[in-house]
FILUMMI-370978 format. One record per atom (N, C-alpha, C): residue in three letters; x, z, y. Coordinates in steps of 0.02 Angstrom, whole numbers, plus 32768, in hexadecimal, padded with zeros to 4 digits. Atoms other than C-alpha are relative to their C-alpha. Example, Ala and Ser with C-alpha at 12.3 -4.5 7.8 and 13.67 -1.06 7.14 Angstrom:
FILUMMI-370978
ALA802D80007FC5ALA826781867F1FALA802D8000803CSER7FD67FFD7FC5SER82AC81657FCBSER7FD980258037
END
This chain:
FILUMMI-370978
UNK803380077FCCUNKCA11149DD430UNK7FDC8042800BUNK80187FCE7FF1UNKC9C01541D414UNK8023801F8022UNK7FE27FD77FD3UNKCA4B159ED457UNK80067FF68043UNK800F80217FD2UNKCA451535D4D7UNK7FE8801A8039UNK80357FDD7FF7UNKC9A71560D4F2UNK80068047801BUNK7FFB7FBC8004UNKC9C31612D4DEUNK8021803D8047UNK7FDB7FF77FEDUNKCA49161DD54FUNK7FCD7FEC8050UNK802280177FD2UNKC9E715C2D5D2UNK7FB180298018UNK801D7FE77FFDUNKC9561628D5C5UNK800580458018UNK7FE87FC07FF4UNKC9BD16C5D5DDUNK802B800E804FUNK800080007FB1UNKCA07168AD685UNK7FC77FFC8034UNK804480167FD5UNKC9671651D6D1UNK7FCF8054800BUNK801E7FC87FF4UNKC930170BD6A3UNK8027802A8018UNK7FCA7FC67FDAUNKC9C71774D6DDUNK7FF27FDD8053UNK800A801D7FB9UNKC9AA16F5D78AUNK7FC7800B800CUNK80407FFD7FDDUNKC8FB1714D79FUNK7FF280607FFDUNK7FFC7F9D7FFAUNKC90F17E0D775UNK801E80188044UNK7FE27FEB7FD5UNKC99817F2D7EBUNK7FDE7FE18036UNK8041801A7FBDUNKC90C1789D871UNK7FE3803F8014UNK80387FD67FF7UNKC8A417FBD84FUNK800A803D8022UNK7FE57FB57FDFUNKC906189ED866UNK80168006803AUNK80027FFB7FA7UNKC943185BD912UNK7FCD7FF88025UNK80317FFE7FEDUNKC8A0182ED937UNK7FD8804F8009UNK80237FB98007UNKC86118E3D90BUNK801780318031UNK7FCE7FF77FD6UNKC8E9191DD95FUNK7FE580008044UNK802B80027FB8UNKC8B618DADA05UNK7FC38007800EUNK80427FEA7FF1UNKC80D18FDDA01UNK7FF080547FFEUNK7FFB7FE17FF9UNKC83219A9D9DAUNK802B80108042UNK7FF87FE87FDAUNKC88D19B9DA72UNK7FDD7FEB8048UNK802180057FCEUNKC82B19C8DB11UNK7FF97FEF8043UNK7FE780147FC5UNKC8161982DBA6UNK7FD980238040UNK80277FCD7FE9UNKC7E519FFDC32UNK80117FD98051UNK800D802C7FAFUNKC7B119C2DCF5UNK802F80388014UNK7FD57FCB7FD4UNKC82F1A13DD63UNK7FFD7FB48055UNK800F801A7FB4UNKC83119F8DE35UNK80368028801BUNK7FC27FF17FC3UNKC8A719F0DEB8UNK7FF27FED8042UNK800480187FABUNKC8BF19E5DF7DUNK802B7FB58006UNK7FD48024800BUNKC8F71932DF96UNK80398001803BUNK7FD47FF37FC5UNKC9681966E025UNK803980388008UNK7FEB7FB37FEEUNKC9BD1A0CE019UNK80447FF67FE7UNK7FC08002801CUNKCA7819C8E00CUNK803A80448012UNK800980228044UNKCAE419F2DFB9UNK7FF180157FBAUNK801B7FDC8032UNKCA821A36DF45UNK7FC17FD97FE3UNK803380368018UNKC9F419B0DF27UNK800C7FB9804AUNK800E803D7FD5UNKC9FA1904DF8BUNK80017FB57FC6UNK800F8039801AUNKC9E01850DF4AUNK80467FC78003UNK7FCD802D7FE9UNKCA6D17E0DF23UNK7FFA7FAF8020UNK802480257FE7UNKCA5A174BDF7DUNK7FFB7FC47FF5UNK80038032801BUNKCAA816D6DF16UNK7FD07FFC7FBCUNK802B7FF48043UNKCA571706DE72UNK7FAC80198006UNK80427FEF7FF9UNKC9B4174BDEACUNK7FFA804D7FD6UNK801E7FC4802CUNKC9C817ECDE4BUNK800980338027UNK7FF77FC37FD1UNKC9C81898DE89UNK804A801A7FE0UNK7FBB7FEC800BUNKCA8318E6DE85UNK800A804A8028UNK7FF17FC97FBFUNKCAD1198ADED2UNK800880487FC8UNK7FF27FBA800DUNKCAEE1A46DE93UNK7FC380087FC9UNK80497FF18039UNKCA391A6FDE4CUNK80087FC97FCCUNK8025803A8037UNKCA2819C3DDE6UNK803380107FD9UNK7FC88005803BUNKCAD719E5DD8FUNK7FFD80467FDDUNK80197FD18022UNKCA931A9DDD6FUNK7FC97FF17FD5UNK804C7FEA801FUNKC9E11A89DD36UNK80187FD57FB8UNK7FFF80298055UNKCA2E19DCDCB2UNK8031802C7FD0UNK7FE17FD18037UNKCA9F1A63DC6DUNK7FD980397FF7UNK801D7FE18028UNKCA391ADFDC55UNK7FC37FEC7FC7UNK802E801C802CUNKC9A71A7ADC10UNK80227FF07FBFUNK7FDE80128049UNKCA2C1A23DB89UNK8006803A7FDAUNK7FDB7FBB8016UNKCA6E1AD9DB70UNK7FA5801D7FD4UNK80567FDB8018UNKC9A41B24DB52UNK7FDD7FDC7FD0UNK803280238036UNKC9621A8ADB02UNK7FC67FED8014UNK802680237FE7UNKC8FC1A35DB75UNK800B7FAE8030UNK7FF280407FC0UNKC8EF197CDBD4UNK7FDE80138036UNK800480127FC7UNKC8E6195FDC7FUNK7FCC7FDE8011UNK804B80397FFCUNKC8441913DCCAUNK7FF880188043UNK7FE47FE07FC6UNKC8841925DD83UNK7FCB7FCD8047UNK802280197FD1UNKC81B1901DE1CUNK800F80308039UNK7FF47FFB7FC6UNKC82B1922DEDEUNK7FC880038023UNK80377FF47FC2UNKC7C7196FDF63UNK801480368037UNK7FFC7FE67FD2UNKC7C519C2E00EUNK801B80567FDBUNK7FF57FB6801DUNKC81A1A78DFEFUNK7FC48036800FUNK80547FFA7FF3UNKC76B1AB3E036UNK7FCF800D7FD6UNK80377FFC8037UNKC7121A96DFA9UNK801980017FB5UNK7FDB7FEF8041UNKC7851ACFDF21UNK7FE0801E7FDAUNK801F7FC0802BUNKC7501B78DEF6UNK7FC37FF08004UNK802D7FEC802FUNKC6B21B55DEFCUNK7FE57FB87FD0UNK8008803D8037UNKC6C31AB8DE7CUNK8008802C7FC5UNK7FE27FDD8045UNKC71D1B29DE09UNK7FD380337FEFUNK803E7FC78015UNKC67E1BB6DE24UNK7FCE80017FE1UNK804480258012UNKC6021B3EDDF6UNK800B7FE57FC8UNK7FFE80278062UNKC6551AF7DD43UNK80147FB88030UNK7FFD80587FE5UNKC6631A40DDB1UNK805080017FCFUNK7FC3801A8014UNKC7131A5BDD9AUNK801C803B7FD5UNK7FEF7FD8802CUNKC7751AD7DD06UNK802F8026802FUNK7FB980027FDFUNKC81D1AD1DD66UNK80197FFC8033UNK7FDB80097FBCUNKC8751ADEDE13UNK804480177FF3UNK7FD37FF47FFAUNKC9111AD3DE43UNK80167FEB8046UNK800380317FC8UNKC9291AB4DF01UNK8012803A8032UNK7FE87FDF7FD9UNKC9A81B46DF4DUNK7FBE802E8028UNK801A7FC47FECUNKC9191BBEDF39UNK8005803F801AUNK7FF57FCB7FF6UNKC9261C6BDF85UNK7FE180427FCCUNK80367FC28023UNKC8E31CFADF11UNK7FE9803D802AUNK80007FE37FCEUNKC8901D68DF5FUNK7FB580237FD4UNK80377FD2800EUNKC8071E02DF39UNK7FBB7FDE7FF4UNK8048801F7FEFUNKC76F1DA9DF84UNK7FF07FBA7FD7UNK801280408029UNKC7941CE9DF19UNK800080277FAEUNK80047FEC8037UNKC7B71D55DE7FUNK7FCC80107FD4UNK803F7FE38002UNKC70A1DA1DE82UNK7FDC7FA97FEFUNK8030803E8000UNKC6C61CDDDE6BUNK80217FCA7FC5UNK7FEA80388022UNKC7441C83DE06UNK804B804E7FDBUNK7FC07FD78025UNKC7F21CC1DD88UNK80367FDE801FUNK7FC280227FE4UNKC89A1C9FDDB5UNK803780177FD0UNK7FC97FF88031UNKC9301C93DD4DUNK802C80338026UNK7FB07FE07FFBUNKC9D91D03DD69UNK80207FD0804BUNK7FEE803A7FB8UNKCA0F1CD8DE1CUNK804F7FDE7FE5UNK7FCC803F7FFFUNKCA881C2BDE1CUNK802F7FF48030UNK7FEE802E7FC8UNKCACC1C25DEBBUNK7FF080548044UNK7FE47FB47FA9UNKCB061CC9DF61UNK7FE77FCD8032UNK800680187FB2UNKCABB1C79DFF6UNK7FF780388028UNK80077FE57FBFUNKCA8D1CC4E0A3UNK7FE17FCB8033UNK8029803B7FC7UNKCA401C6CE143UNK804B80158041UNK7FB87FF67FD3UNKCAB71C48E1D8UNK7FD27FCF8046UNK802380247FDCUNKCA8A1BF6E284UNK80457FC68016UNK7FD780448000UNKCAD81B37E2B0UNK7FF07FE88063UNK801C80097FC8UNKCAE61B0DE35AUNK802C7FB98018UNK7FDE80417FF5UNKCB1A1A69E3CBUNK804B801F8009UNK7FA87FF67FF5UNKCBE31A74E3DAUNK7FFD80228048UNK801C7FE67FA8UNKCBB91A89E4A6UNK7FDC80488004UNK80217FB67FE1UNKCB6D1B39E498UNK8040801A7FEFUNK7FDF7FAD7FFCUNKCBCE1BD2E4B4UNK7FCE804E800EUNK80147FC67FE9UNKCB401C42E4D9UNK7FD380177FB6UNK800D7FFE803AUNKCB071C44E421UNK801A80417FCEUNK7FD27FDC8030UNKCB681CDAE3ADUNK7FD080207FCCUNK803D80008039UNKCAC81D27E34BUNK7FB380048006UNK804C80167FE4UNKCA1B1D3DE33DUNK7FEA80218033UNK802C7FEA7FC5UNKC9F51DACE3CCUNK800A7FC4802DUNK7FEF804F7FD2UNKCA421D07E434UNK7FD47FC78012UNK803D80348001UNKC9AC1CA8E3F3UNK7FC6800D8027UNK80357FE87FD6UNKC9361D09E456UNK7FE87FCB8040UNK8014802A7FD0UNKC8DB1C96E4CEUNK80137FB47FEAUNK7FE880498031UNKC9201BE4E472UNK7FD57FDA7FE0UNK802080318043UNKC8E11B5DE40EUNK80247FF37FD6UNK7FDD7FFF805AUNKC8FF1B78E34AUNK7FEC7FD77FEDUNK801180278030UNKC8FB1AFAE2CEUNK801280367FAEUNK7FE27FE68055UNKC8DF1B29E221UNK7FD97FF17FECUNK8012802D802BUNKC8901AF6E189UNK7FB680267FF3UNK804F7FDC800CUNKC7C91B12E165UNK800B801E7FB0UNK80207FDC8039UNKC7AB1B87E0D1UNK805B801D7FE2UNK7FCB7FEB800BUNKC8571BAEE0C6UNK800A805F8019UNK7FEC7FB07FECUNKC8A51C86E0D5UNK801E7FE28052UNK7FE380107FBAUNKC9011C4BE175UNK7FB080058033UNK8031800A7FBEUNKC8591C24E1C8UNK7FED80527FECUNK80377FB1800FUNKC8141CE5E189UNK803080198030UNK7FC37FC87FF4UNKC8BD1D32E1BDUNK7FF57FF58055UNK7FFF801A7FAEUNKC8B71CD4E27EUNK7FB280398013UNK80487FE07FD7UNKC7F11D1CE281UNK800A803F800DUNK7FF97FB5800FUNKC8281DC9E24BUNK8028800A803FUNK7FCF7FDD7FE2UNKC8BE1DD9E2BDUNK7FF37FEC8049UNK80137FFE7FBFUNKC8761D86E353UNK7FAC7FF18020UNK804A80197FFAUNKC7C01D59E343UNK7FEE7FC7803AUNK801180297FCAUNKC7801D24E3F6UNK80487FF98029UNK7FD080037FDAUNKC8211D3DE44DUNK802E7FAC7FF3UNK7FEC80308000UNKC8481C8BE41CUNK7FE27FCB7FC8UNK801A80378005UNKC81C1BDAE40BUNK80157FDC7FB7UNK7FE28026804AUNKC81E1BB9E33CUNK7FE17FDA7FDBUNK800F80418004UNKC8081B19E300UNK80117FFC7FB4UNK800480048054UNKC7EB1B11E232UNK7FFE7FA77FFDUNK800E802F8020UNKC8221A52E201UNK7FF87FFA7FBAUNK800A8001803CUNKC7E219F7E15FUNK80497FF47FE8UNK7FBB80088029UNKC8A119BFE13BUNK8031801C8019UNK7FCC7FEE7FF5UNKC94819E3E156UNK802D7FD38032UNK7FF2802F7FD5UNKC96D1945E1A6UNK7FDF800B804FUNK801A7FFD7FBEUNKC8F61954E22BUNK80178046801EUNK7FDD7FC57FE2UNKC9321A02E255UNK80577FEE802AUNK7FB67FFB7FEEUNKC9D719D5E274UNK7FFE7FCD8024UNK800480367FD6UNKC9A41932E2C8UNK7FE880208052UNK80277FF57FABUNKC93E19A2E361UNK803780358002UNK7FCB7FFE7FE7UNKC9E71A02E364UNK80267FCA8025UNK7FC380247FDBUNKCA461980E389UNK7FDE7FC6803CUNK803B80167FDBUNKC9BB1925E3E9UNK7FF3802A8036UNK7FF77FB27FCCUNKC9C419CCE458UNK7FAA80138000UNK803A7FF8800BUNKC90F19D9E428UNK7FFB805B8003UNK800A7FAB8005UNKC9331A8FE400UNK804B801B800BUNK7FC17FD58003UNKC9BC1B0EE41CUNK804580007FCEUNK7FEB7FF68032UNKC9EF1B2AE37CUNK7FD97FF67FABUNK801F8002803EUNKC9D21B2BE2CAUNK800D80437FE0UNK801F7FC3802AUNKC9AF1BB4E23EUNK80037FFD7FC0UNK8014800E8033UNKC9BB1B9EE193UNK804780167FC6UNK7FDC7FE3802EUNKCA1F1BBAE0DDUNK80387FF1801EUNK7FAC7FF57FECUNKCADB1BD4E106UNK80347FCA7FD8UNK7FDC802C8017UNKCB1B1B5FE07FUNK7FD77F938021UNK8015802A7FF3UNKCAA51ACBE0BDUNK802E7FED804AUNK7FE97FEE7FA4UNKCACE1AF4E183UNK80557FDE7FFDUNK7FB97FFE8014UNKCB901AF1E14EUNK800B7FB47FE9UNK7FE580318032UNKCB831A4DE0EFUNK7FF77FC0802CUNK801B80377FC2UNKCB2D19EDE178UNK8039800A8049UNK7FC47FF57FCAUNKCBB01A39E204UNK803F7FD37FE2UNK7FBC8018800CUNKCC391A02E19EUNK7FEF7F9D7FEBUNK8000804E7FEDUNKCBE11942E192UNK7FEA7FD68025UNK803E80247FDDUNKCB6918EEE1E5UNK801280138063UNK80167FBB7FCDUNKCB6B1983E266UNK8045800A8023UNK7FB280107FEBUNKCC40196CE277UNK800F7FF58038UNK7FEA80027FBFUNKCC711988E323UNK7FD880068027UNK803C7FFF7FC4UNKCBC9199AE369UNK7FE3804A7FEDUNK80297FC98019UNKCB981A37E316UNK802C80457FEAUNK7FC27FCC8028UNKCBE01AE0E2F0UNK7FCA80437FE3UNK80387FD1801EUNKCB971B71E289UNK801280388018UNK7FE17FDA7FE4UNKCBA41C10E2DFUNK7FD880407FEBUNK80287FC8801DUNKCB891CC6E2B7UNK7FF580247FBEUNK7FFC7FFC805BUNKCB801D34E21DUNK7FE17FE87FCDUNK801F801B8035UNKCB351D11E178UNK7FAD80438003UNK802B7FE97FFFUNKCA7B1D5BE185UNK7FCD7FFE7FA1UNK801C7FF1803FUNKCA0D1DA8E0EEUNK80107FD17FBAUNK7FCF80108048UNKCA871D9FE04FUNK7FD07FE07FD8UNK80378013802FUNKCA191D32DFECUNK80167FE67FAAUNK7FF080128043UNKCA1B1CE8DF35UNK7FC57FC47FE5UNK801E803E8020UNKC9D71C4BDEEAUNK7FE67FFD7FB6UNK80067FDA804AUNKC9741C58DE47UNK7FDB7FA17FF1UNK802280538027UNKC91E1BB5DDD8UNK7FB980238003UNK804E7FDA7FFEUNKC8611BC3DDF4UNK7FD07FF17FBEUNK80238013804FUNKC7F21BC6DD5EUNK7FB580268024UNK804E7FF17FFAUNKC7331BCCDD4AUNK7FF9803E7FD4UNK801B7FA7801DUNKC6FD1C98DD21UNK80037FE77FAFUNK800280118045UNKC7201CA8DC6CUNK80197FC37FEDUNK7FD08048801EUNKC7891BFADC56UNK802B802F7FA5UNK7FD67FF1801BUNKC7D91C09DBA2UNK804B7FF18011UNK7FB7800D7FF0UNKC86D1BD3DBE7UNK802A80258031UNK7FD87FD67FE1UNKC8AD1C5DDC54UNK802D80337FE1UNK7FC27FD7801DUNKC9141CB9DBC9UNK80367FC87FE0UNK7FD480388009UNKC95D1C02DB9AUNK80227FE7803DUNK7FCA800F7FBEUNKC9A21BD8DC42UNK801380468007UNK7FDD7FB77FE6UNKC9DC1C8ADC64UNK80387FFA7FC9UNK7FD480218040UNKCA391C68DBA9UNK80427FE98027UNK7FBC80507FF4UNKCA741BBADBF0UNK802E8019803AUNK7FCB7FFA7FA1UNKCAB91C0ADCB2UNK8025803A7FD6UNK7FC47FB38014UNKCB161CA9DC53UNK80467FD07FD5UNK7FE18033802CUNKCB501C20DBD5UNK804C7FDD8031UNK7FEA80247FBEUNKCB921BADDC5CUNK803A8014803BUNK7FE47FE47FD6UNKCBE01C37DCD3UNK803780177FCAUNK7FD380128036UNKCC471C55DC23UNK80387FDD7FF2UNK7FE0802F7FFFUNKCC811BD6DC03UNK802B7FBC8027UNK7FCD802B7FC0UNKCCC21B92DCA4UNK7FC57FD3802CUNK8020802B7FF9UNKCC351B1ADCB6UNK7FE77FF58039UNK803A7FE87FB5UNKCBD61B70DD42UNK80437FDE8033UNK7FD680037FC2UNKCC841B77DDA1UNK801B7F9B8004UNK7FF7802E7FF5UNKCCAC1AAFDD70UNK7FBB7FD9803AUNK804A80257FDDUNKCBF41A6FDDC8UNK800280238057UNK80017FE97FAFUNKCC1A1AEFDE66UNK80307FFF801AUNK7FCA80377FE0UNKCCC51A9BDE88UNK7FEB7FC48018UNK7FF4802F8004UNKCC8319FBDE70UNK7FD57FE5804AUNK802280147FCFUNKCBFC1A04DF03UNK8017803E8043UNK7FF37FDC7FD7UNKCC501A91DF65UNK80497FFF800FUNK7FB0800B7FE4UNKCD131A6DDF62UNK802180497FE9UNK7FF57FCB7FF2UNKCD331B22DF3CUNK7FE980327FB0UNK80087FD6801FUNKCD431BAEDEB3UNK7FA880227FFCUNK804A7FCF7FF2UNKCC851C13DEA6UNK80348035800BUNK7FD97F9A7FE7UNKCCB81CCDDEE8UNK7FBF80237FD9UNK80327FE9802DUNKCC1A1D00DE7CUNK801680197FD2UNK7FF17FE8803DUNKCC611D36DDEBUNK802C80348005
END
């Protein structure tokens, strides 16, 4: 009976140790607020059966977080009020086909750019008098509020035309095709993704690729976690990883590397 005992006493403590140490475990690892655009396919959108967010960024940011050693604690808002969630501490984390750029750098950190974009203009299938931006002169632009596209339209044409900053991506492309406006304005992989669905036979993207841009993960000034995701994306581009996640939402090799 003592051994019994003994024996029984010694499982109940190897089962409540090993509790403990997964318990410790997860509490040592952290769970950090991160924010996204819920629209910006395909790189963030909402699945519609599951309710979760899916797309390019979400299958980056859960690998780098696993990779760094942080959880996910993922919330959605207007791309508008990103940077300055992430300026203010609200939020740690963005990830939402940011642009990097001189002037957001100065307010917030950004990881190792993720992602070669550019801006491109989208027009109804029915134009021909469209080819680049001097074309836009006199027109009604759509493009996205707080977005580089709307800076780049002010810079290159200011008053010389009628530009129209929406809060989404949807509605932009809705007063295209609504003939509300001329044309549209905006990132080159978004523009491209919507021509080739939604936008399929009614829409064509025309014109070169405008100011070579680059996509970075946004972090709040001083985040410890901007030499752990920089780690996890070198890691990643390594080991294939990067290039399995930018097949899987783009059809296509990365030319990045």
């Amino acid at each position: 009976m003592k051994l019994t005992i003994t024996k029984s006493a010694l499982t109940t403590a190897i089962t409540l140790g090993l509790a403990s140490m997964a318990t410790s475990a997860m509490a040592e690892t952290p769970t950090v607020n991160v924010v996204t655009d819920p629209s910006f396919v395909p790189f963030e959108m909402m699945d519609p059966e599951t309710g979760e967010m899916i797309g390019f960024d979400m299958d980056i940011i859960n690998e780098v977080a696993d990779r760094a050693g942080f959880n996910v604690n993922l919330t959605t808002m207007e791309f508008a009020g990103i940077i300055p969630a992430v300026q203010t501490g609200s939020q740690e984390i963005a990830i939402a086909g940011v642009t990097i750029t001189e002037e957001r750098a100065e307010i917030v950190d950004f990881s190792d750019p993720y992602y070669d974009s550019g801006l491109q203009i989208i027009v109804r299938a029915d134009n021909d008098d469209v080819e680049t931006i001097d074309d836009l002169a006199g027109l009604k632009i759509a493009t996205r509020i707080g977005s580089t596209s709307y800076d780049f339209l002010q810079e290159q044409l200011g008053d010389n035309a009628d530009i129209t900053p929406y809060p989404g991506n949807s509605d932009m492309y809705m007063a295209l095709l609504g003939r509300n406006v001329d044309a549209a304005f905006y990132d080159a992989p978004n523009v491209a993704y919507f021509a080739q669905t939604r936008g399929e036979g009614r829409t064509k993207v025309v014109g070169p690729l405008y100011e070579g841009q680059q996509y970075g993960i946004v972090f709040h000034k001083g985040s410890q976690w901007v030499e752990p995701a920089n780690e996890a994306l070198a890691a990643m581009r390594e080991d294939g990883t990067y290039d399995e996640i930018y097949e899987k939402w783009f059809g296509e090799a990365s030319s990045e590397d």
